[in-house]
C-alpha positions as CSV (number, residue, x, y, z in Angstrom):
1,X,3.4,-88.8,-195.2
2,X,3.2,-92.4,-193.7
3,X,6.5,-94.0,-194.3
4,X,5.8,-97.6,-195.4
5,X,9.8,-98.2,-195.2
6,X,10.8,-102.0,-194.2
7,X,14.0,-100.8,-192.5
8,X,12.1,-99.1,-189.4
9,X,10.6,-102.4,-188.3
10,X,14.0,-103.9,-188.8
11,X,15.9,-101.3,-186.9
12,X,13.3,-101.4,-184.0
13,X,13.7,-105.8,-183.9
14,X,17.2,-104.9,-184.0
15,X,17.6,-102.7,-181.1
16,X,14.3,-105.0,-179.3
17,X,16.8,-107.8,-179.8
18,X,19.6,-106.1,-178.1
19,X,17.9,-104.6,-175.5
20,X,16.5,-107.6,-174.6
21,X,19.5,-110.3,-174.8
22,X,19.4,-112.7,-171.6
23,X,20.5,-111.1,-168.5
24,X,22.9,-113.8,-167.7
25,X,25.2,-112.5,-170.6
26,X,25.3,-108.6,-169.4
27,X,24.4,-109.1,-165.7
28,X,26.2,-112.4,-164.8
29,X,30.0,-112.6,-164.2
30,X,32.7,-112.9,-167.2
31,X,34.2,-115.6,-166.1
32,X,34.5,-118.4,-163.6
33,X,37.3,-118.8,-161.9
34,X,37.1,-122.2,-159.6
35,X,40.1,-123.4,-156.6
36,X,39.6,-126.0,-154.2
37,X,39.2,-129.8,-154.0
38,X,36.9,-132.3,-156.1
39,X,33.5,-131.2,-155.7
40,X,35.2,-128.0,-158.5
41,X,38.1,-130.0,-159.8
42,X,37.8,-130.8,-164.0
43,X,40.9,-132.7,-164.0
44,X,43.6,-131.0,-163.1
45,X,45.0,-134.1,-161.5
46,X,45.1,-136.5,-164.6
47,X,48.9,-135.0,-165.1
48,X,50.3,-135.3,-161.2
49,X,52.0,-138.6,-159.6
50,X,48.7,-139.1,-157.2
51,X,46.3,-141.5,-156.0
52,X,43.9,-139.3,-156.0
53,X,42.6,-139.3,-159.9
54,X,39.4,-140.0,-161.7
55,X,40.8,-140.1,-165.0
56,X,39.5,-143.3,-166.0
57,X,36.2,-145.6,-166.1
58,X,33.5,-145.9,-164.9
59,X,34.0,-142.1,-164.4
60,X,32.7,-139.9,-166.9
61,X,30.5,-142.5,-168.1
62,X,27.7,-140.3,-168.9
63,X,29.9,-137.0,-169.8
64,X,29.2,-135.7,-173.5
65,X,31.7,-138.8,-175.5
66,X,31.7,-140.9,-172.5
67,X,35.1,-138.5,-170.9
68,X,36.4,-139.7,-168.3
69,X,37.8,-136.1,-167.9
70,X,39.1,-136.9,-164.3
71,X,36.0,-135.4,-162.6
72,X,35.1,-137.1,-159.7
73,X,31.4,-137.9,-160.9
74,X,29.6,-139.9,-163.8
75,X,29.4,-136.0,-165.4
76,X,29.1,-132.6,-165.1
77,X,29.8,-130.8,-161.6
78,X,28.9,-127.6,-160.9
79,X,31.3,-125.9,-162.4
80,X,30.3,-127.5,-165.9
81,X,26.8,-125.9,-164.7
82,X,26.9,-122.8,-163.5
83,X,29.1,-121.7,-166.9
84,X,26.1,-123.2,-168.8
85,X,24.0,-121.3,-166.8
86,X,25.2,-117.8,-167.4
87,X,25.8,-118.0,-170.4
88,X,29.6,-118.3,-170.8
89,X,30.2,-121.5,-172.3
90,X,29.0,-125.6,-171.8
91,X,31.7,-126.2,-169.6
92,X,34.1,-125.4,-167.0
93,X,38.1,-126.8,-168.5
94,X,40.8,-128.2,-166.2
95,X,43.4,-125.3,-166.4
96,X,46.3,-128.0,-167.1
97,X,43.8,-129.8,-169.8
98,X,46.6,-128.9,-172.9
99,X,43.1,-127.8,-175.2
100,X,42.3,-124.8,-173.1
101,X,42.8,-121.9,-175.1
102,X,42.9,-118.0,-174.8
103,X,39.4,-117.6,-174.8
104,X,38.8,-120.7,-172.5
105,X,41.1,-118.7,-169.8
106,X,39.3,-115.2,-170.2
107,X,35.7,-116.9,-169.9
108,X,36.8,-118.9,-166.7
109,X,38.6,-122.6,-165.9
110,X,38.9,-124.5,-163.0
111,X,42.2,-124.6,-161.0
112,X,40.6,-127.1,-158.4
113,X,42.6,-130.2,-157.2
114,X,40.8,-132.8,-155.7
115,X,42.0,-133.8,-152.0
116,X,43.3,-131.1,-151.5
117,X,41.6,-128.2,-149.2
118,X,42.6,-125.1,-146.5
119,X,45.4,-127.2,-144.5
120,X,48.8,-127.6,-146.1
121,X,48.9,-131.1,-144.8
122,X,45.7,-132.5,-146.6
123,X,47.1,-131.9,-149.9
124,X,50.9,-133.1,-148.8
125,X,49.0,-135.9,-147.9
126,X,48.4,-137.1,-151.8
127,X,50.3,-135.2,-153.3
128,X,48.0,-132.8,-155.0
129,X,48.0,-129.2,-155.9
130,X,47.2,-126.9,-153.1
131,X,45.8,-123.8,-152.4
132,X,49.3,-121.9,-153.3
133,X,49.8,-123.8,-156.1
134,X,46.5,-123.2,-157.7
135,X,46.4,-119.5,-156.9
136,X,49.8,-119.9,-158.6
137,X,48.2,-121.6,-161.8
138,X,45.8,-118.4,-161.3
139,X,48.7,-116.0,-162.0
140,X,50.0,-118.0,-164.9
141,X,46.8,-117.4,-166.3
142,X,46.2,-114.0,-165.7
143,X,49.7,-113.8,-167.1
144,X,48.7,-115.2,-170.7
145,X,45.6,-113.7,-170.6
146,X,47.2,-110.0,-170.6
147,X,49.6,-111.3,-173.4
148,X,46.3,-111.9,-175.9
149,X,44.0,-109.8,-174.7
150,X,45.6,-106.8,-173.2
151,X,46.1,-105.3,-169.4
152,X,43.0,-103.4,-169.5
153,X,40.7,-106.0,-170.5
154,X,42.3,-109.0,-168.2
155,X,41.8,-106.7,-165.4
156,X,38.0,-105.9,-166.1
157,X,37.4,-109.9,-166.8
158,X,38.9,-110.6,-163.1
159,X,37.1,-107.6,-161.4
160,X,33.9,-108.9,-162.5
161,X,34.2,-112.9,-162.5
162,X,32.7,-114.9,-159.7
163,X,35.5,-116.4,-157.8
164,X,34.2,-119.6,-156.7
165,X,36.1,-121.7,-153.7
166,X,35.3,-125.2,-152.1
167,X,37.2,-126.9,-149.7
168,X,37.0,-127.7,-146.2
169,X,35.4,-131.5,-146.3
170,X,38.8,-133.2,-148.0
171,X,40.4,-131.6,-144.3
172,X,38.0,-132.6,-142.2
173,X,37.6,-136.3,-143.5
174,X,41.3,-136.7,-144.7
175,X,43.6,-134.9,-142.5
176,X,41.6,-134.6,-138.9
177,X,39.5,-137.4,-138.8
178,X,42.3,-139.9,-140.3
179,X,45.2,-138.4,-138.7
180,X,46.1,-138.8,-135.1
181,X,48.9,-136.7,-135.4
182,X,46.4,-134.0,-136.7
183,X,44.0,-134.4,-133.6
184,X,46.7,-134.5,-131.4
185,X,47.8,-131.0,-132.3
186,X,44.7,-129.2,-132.4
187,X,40.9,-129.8,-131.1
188,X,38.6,-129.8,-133.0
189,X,37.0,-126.2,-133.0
190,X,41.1,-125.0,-132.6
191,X,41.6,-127.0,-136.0
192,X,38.6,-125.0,-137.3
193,X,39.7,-121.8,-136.8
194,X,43.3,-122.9,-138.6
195,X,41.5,-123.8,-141.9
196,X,39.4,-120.6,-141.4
197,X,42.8,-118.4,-141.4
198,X,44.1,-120.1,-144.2
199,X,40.7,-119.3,-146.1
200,X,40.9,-115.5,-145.4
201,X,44.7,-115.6,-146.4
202,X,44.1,-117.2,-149.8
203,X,40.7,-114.7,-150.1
204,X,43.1,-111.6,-148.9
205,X,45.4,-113.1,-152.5
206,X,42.8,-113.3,-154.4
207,X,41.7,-109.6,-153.6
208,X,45.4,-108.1,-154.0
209,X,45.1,-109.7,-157.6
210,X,42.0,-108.4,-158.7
211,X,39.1,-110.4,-157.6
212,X,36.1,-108.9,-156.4
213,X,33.1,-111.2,-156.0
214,X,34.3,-114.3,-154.1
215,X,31.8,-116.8,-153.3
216,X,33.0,-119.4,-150.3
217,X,31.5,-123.1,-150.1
218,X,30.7,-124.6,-147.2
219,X,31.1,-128.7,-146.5
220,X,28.4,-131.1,-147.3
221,X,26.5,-132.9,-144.9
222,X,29.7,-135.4,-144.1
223,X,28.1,-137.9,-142.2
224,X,25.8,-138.8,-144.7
225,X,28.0,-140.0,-147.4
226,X,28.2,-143.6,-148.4
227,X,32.2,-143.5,-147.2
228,X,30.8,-142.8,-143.8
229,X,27.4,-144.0,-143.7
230,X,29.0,-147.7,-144.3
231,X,30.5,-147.4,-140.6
232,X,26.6,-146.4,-139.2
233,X,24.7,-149.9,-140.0
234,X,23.0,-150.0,-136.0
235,X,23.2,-153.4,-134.5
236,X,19.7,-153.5,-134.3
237,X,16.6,-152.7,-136.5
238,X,16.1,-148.8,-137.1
239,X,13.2,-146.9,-137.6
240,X,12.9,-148.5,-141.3
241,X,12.5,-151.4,-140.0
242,X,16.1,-152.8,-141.8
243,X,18.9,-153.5,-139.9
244,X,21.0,-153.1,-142.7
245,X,20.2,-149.8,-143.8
246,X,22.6,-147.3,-143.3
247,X,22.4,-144.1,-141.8
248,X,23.8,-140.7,-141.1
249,X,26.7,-140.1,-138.7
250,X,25.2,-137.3,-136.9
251,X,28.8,-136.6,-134.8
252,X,30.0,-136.3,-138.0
253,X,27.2,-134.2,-139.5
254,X,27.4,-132.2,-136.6
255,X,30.8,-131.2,-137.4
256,X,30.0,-130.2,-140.6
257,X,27.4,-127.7,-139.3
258,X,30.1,-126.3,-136.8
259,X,32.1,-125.5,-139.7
260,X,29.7,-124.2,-141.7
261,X,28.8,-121.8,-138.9
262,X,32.3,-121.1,-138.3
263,X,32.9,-119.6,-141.9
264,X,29.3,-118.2,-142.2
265,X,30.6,-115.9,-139.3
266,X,33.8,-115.5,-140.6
267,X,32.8,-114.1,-144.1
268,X,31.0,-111.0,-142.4
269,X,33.6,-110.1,-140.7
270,X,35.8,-110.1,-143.9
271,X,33.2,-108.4,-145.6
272,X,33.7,-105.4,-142.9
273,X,37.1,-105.7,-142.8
274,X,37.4,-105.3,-146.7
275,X,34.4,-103.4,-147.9
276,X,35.8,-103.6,-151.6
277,X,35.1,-107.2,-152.0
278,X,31.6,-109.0,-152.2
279,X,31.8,-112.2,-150.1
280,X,29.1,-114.9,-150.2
281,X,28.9,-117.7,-148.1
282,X,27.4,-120.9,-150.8
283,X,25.4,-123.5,-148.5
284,X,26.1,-127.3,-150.0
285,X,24.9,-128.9,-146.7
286,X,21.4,-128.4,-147.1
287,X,20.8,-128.6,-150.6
288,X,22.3,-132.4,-150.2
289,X,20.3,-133.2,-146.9
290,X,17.1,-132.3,-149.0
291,X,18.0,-134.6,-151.6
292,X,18.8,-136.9,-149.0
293,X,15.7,-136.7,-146.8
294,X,13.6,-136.2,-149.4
295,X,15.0,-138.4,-152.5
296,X,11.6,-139.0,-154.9
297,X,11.0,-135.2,-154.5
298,X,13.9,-135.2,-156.4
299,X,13.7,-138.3,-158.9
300,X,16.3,-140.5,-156.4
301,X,16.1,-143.9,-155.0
302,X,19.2,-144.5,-153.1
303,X,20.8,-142.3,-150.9
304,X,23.3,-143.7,-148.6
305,X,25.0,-146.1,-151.2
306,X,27.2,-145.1,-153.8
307,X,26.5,-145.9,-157.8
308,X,29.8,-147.3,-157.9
309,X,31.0,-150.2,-155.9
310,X,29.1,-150.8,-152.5
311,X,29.7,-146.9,-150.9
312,X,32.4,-148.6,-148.3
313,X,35.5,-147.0,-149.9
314,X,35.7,-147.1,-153.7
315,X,36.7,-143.9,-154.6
316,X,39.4,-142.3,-157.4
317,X,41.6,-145.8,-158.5
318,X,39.2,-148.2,-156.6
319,X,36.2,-147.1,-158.7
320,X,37.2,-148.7,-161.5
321,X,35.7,-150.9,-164.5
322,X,35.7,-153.7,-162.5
323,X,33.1,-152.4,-159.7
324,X,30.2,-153.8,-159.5
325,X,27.7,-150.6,-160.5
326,X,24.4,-149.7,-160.3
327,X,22.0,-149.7,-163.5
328,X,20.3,-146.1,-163.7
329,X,22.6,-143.6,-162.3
330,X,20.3,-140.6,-162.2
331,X,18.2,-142.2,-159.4
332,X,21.8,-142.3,-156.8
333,X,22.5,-138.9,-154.9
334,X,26.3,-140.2,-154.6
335,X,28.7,-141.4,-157.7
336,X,31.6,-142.8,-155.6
337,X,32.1,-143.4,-152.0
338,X,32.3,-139.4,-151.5
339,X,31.8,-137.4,-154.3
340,X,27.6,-136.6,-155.5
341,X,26.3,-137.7,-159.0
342,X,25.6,-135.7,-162.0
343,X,22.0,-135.7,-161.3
344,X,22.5,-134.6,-157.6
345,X,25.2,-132.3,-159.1
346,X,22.4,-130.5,-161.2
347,X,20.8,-129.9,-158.3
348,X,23.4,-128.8,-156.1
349,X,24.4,-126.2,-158.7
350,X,20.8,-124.9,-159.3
351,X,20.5,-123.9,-155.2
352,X,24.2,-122.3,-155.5
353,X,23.0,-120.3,-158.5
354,X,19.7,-119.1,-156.5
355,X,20.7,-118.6,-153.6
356,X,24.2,-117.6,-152.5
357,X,25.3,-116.4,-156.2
358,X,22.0,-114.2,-156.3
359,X,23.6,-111.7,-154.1
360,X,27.0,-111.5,-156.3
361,X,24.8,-111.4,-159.7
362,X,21.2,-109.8,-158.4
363,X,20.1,-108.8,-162.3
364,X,20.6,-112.2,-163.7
365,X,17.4,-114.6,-164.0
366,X,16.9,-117.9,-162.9
């Protein structure tokens, strides 16, 4: 007898709309869990004695409420993204922001400090949070985490989070190329291999507390940004025909790439040296040269020069409200005199997501 029964159409949309709920909920990591310097840092400055803050305007400017939540941009950062993007929440907190809650700490927060990086001496420099310190914050975390939630399921939310880490430019431009005493010590492929130790030491931490799928971020294409492109204007015309437009460093770029092969390289051999662990090497320098090279592909206009001030140095307490600024800030690559724009931010995330993070997260869809 035909069963004419409403409830087996609505058990089969039921278990239709189950079985197909988005990959990047079931398939993508729990949480994020985000160390390193500004290009990941939410604000977990705003509460330290440092120059090195971006807790006021212009930043923030087009944040949702106009926040200057002391992220080095006008907005988001990839952080903010990539949570979007799988599905865990709209943004990535500052783990010092007082609001963050239980459930803020089990989906993922930032422990990021910007300026500070793989040497000791760039963050002593400024006085910011370092790489000990923030794996420190980690613990504390984990800490409240099994107090609300449990052992068991703090333990399961750490095994399967992405475990994202950038640093590397803040030493390069802060503590090598500004410090004599630095270059005195050390060459520069020598000082190379020191940052590269102290990244598998911190990675070796996170392992022995749980983490499982690390994902390591290269340096951006250094000569290029508006800091250092100021101190490229050629004495004569350049192939543009302007001899005041600025270009890339290509010493410094150079560097960049020798780094970024340097801990391309080192990541397989920690991947065979600790088989347990998935270990993704995230490339930031060509996702910016593209945007760079190739701006209108992209919706930008200006490249070289920074949204706020004139690129030469405003950065952190001199980008401020009295800076001269530009008018649409979606068509600049770069915010400040170092750090990328919201828009360029967007974009920077979207190539981390489909490339390198891929590997760590294969069943999620872009």
């Amino acid at each position: 007898m035909k069963n004419n029964s409403p409830l087996v159409p609505l058990a089969f949309l039921l278990f239709l709309s189950i079985t197909t709920t988005p990959s990047a909920a079931t398939n993508g990591p729990s949480a994020i869990y985000a160390f390193g310097d500004s290009i990941l840092d939410a604000g977990n400055n705003n509460h330290i004695l440092t120059l090195c803050r971006a807790d006021h305007d212009p930043y923030g400017s087009d944040f949702p409420g106009r926040s200057h939540t002391g992220r080095f941009s006008n907005g988001k950062i990839p952080g903010d993204f990539l949570v979007a993007a799988y599905g865990l929440k709209d943004f990535l907190p500052a783990y010092s922001d007082a609001s963050v809650t239980n459930k803020d700490l089990i989906t993922g927060v930032s422990f990021a400090s910007s300026c500070s990086g793989y040497s000791q001496m760039t963050a002593l420099q400024l006085g910011v949070h370092n790489l000990d310190r923030q794996f420190w914050h980690f613990e504390m975390a984990f800490d409240q985490m099994q107090k609300a939630y449990g052992l068991q399921k703090a333990t399961q939310t750490v095994e399967k989070a992405l475990f994202l880490v950038a640093a590397g430019s803040t030493d390069i431009i802060n503590d090598f190329y500004m410090q004599p005493l630095t270059r005195a010590k050390y060459s520069y492929p020598a000082y190379i291999q020191m940052l590269l130790l102290n990244m598998e030491n911190f990675v070796t931490k996170l392992r022995k507390a749980g983490a499982r799928k690390i994902a390591l971020v290269g340096v951006p294409p250094i000569g290029c940004m508006p800091v250092d492109a100021f101190t490229n204007i050629p004495p004569i015309k350049n192939e543009s025909g302007d001899p005041l437009r600025r270009e890339c460093r290509d010493d410094h770029n150079s560097d960049a790439q020798q780094y970024n092969t340097n801990l391309a390289t080192r990541i397989k051999k920690m991947m065979e040296a600790m088989p347990d662990l998935k270990i993704v090497y995230v490339d930031y320098y060509n996702p910016m040269m593209n945007m760079i090279n190739k701006p209108y592909q992209y919706g930008f206009k200006t490249t070289l020069t920074s949204c706020c001030g004139t690129g030469a140095f405003e950065v952190g307490p001199l980008c401020n409200i009295a800076s001269l600024m530009c008018h649409d800030h979606s068509e600049y690559v770069f915010w400040d005199s170092s750090n990328p724009t919201e828009a360029a931010y967007k974009v920077v995330a979207k190539s981390f997501k489909d490339r390198a993070l891929s590997q760590l997260f294969p069943g999620v869809k872009n």
